[in-house]
SETITI-126922 format. One record per atom (N, C-alpha, C): x, y negated, z negated; atom name; residue number from 1; residue in three letters. Coordinates in steps of 0.2 Angstrom, whole numbers, padded with zeros to 4 digits. Example, Ala and Ser with C-alpha at 12.3 -4.5 7.8 and 13.67 -1.06 7.14 Angstrom:
BEGIN
<node u="0066" v="0028" w="-0039" atome="N" num="1" residu="ala"/>
<node u="0062" v="0022" w="-0039" atome="CA" num="1" residu="ala"/>
<node u="0066" v="0016" w="-0039" atome="C" num="1" residu="ala"/>
<node u="0064" v="0011" w="-0035" atome="N" num="2" residu="ser"/>
<node u="0068" v="0005" w="-0036" atome="CA" num="2" residu="ser"/>
<node u="0064" v="0000" w="-0039" atome="C" num="2" residu="ser"/>
***
This chain:
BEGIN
<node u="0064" v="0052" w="-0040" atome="N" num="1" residu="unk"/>
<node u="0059" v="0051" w="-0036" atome="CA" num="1" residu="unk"/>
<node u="0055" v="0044" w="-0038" atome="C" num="1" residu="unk"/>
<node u="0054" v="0038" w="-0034" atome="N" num="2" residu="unk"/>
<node u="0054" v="0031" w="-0038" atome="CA" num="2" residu="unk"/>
<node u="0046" v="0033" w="-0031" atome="C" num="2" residu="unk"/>
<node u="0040" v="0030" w="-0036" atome="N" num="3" residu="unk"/>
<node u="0033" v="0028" w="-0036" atome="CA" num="3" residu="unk"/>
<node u="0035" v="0022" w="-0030" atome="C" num="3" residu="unk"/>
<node u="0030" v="0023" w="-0025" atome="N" num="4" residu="unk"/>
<node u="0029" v="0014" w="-0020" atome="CA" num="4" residu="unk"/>
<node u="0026" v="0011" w="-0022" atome="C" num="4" residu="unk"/>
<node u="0022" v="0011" w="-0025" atome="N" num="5" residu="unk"/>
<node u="0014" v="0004" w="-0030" atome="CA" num="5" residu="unk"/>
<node u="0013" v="0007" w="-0033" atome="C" num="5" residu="unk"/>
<node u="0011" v="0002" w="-0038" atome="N" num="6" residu="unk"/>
<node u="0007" v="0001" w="-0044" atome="CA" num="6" residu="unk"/>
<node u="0004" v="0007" w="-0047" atome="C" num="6" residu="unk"/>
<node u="-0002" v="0009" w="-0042" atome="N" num="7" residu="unk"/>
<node u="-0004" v="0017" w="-0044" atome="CA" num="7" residu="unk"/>
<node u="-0001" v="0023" w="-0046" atome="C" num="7" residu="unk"/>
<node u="0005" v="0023" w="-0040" atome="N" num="8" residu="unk"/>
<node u="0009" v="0029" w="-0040" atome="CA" num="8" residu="unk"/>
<node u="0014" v="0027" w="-0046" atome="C" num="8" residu="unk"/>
<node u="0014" v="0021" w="-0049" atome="N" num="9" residu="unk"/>
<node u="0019" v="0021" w="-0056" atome="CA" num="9" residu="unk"/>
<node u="0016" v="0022" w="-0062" atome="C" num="9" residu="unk"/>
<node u="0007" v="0020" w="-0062" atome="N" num="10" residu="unk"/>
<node u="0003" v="0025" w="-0068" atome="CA" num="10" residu="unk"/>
<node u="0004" v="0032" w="-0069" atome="C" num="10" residu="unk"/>
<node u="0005" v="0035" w="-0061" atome="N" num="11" residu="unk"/>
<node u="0004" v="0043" w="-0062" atome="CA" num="11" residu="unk"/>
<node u="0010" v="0044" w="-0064" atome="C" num="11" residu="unk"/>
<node u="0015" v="0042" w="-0062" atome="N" num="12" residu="unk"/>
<node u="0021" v="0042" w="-0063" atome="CA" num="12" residu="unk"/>
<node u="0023" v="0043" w="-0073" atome="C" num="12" residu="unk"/>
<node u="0020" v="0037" w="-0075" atome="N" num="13" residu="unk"/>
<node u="0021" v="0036" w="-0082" atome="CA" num="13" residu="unk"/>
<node u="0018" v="0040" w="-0086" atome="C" num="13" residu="unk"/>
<node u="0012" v="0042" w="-0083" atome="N" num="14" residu="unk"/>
<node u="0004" v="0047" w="-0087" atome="CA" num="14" residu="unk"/>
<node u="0009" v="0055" w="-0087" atome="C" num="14" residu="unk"/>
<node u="0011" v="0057" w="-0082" atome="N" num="15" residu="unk"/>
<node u="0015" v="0064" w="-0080" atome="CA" num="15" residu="unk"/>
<node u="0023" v="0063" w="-0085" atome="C" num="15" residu="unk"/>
<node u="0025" v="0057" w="-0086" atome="N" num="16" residu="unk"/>
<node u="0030" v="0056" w="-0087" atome="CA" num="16" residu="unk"/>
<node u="0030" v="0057" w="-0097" atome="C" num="16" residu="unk"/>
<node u="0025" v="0054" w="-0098" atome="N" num="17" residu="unk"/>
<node u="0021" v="0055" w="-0107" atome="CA" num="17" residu="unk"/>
<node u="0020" v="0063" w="-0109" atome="C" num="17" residu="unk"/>
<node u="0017" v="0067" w="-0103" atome="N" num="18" residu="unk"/>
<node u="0017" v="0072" w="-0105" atome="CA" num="18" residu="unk"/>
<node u="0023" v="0077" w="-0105" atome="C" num="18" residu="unk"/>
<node u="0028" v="0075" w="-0102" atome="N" num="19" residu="unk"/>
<node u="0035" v="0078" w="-0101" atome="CA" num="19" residu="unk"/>
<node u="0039" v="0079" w="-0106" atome="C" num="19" residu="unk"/>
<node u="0039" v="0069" w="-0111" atome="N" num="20" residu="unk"/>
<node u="0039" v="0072" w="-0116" atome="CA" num="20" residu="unk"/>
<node u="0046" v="0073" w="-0119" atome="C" num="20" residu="unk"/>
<node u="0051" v="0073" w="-0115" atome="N" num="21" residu="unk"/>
<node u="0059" v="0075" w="-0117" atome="CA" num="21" residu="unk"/>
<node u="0058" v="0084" w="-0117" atome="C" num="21" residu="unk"/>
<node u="0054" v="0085" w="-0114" atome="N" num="22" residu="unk"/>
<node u="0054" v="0093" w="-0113" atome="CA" num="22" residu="unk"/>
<node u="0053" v="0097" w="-0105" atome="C" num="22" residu="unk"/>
<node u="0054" v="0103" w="-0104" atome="N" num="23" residu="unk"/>
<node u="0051" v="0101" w="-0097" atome="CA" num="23" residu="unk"/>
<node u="0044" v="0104" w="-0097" atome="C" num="23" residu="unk"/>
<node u="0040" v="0101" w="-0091" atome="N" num="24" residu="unk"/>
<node u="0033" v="0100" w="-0089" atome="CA" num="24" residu="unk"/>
<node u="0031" v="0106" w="-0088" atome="C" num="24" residu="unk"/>
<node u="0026" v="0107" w="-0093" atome="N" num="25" residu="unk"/>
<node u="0023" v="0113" w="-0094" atome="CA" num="25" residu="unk"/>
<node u="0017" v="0112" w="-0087" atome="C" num="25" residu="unk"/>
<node u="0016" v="0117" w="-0080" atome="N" num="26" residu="unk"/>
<node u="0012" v="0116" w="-0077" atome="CA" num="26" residu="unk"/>
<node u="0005" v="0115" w="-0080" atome="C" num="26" residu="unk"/>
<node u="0003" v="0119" w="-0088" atome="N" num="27" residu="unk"/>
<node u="-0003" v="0121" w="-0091" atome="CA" num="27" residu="unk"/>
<node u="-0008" v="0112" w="-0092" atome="C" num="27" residu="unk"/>
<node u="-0002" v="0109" w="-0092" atome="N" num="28" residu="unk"/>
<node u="-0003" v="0102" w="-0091" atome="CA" num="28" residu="unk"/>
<node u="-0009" v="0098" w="-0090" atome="C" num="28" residu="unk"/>
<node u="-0007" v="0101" w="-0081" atome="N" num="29" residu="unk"/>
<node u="-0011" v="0097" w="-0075" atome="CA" num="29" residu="unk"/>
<node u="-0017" v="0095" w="-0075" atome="C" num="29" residu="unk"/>
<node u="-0023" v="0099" w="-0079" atome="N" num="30" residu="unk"/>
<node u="-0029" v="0097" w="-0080" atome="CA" num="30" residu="unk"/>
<node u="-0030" v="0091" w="-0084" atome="C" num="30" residu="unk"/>
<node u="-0024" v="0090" w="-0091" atome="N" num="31" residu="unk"/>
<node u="-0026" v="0083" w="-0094" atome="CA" num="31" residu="unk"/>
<node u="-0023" v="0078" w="-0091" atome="C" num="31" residu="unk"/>
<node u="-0016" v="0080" w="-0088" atome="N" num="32" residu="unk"/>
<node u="-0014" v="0073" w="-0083" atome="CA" num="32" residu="unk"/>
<node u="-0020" v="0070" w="-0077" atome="C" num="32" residu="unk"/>
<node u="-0023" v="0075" w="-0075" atome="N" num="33" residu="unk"/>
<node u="-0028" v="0072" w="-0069" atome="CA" num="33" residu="unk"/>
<node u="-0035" v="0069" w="-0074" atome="C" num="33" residu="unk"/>
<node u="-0034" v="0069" w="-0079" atome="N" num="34" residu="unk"/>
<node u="-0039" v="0067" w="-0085" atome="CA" num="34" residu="unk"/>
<node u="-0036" v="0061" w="-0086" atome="C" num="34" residu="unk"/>
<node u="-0033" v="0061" w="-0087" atome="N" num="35" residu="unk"/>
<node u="-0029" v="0054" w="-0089" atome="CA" num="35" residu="unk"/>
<node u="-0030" v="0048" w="-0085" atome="C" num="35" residu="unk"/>
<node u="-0030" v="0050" w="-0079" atome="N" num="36" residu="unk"/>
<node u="-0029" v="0045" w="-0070" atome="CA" num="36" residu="unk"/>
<node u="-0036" v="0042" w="-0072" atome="C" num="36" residu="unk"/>
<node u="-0034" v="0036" w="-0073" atome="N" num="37" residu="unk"/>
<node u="-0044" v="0031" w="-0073" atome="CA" num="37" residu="unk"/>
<node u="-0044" v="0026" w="-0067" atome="C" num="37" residu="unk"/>
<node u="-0043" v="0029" w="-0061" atome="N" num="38" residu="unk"/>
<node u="-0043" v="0025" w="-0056" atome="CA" num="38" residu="unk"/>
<node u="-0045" v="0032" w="-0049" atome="C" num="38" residu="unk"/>
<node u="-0050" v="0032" w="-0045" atome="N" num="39" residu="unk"/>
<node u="-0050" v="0037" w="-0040" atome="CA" num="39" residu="unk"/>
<node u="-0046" v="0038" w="-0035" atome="C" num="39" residu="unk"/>
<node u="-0041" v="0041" w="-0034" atome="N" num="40" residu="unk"/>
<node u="-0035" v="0045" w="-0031" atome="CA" num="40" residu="unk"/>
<node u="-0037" v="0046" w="-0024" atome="C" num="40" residu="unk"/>
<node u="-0033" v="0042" w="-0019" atome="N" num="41" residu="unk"/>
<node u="-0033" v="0044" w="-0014" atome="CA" num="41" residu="unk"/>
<node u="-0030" v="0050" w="-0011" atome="C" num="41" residu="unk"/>
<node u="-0029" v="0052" w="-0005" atome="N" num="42" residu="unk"/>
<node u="-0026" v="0060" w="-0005" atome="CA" num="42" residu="unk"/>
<node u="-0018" v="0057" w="-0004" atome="C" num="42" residu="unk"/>
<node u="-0015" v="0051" w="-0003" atome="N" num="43" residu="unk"/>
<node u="-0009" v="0049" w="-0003" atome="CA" num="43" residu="unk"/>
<node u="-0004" v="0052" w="-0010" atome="C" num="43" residu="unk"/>
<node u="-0010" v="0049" w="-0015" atome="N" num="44" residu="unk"/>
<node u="-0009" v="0049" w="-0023" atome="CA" num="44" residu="unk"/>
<node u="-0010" v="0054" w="-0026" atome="C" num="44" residu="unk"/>
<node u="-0013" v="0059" w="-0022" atome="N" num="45" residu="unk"/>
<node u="-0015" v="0066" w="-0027" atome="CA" num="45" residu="unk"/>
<node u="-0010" v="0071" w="-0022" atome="C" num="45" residu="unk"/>
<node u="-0007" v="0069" w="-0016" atome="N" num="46" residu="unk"/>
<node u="0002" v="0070" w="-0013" atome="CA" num="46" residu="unk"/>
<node u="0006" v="0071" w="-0019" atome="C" num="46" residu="unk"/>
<node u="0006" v="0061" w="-0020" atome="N" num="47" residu="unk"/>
<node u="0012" v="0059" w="-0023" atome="CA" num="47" residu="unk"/>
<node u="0012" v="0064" w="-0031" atome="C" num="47" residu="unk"/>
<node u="0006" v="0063" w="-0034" atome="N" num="48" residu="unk"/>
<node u="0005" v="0068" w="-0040" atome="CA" num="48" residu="unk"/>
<node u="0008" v="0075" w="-0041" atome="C" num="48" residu="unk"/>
<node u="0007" v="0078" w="-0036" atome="N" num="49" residu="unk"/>
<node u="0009" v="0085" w="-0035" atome="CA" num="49" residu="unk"/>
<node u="0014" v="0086" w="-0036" atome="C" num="49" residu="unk"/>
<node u="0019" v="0080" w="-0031" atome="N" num="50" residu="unk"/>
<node u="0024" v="0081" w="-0030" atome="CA" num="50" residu="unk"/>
<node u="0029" v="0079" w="-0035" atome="C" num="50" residu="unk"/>
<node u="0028" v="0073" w="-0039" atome="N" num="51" residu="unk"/>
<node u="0029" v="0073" w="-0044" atome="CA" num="51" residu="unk"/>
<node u="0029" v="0074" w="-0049" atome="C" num="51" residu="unk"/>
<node u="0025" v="0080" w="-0050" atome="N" num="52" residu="unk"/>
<node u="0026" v="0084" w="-0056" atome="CA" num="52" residu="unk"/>
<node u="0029" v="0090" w="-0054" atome="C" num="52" residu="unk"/>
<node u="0029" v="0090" w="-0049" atome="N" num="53" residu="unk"/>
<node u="0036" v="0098" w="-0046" atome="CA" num="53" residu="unk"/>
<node u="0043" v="0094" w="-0047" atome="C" num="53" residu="unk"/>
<node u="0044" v="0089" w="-0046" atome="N" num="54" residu="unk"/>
<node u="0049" v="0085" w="-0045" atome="CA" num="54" residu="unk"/>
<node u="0050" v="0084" w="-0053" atome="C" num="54" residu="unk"/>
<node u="0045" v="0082" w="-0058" atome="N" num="55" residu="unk"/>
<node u="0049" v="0082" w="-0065" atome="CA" num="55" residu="unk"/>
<node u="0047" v="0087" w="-0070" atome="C" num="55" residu="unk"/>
<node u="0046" v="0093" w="-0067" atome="N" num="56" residu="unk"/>
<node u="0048" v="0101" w="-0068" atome="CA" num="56" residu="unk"/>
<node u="0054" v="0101" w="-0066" atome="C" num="56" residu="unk"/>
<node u="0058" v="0100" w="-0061" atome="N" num="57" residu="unk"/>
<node u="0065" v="0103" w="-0059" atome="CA" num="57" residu="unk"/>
<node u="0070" v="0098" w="-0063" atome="C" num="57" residu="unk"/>
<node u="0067" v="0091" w="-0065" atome="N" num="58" residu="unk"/>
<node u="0071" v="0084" w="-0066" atome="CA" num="58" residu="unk"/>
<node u="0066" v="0084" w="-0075" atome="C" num="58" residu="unk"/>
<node u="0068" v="0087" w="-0079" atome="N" num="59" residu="unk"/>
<node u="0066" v="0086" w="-0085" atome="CA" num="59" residu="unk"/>
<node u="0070" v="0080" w="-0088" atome="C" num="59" residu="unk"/>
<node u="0066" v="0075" w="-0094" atome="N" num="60" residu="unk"/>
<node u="0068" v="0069" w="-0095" atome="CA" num="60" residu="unk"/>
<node u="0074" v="0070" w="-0097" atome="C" num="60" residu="unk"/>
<node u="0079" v="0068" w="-0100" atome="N" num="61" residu="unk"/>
<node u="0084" v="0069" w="-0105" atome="CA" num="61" residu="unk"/>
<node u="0082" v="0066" w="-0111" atome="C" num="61" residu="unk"/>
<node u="0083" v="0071" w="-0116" atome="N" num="62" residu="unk"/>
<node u="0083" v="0066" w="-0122" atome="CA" num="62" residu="unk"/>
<node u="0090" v="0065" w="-0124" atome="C" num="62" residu="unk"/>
<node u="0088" v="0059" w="-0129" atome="N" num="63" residu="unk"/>
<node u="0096" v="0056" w="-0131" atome="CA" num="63" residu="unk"/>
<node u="0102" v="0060" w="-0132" atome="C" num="63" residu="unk"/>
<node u="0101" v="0065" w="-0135" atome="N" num="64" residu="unk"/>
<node u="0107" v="0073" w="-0136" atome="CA" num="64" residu="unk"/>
<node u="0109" v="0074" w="-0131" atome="C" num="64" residu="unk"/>
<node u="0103" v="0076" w="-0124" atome="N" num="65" residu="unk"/>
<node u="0109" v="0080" w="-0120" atome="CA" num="65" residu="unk"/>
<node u="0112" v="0072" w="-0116" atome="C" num="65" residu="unk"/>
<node u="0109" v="0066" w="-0115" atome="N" num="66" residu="unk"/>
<node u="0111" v="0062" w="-0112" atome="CA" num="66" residu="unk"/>
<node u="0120" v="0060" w="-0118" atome="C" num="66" residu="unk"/>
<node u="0121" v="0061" w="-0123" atome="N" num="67" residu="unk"/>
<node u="0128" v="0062" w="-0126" atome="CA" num="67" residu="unk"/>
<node u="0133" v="0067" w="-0122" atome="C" num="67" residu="unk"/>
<node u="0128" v="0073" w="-0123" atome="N" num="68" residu="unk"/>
<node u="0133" v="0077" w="-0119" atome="CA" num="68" residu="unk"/>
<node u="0134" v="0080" w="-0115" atome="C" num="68" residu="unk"/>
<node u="0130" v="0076" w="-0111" atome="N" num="69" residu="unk"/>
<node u="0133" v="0074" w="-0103" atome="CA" num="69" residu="unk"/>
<node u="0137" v="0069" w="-0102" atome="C" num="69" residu="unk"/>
<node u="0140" v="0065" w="-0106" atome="N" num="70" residu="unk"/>
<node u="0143" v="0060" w="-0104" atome="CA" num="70" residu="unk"/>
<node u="0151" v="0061" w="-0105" atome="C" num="70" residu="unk"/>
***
């Protein structure tokens, strides 16, 4: 899921720190929306939702299992 601007590549990032190499704990959500220091359009708080449902099912790899998938 690639971000269209700037904003949506913050939440991206913000959501993508607290992921962590592990997968996204929904309990999350409140300090991710704590994090955003810009006010969110309903576009962006879309994109965030979706987002974080997206890198719940797409957890990051870390370097191990990227070996062992290759």
């Amino acid at each position: 899921m690639q971000p269209a601007d700037e904003y949506e590549s913050v939440i991206a990032r913000i959501v993508d720190g607290f992921a962590g190499g592990t997968r996204l704990d929904p309990s999350v959500i409140d300090q991710i929306i704590a994090r955003i220091d810009f006010a969110m359009t309903q576009s962006q708080g879309n994109f965030l939702i979706d987002y974080i449902r997206w890198r719940m099912e797409n957890p990051i790899a870390t370097s191990g299992e990227t070996e062992r998938a290759g």
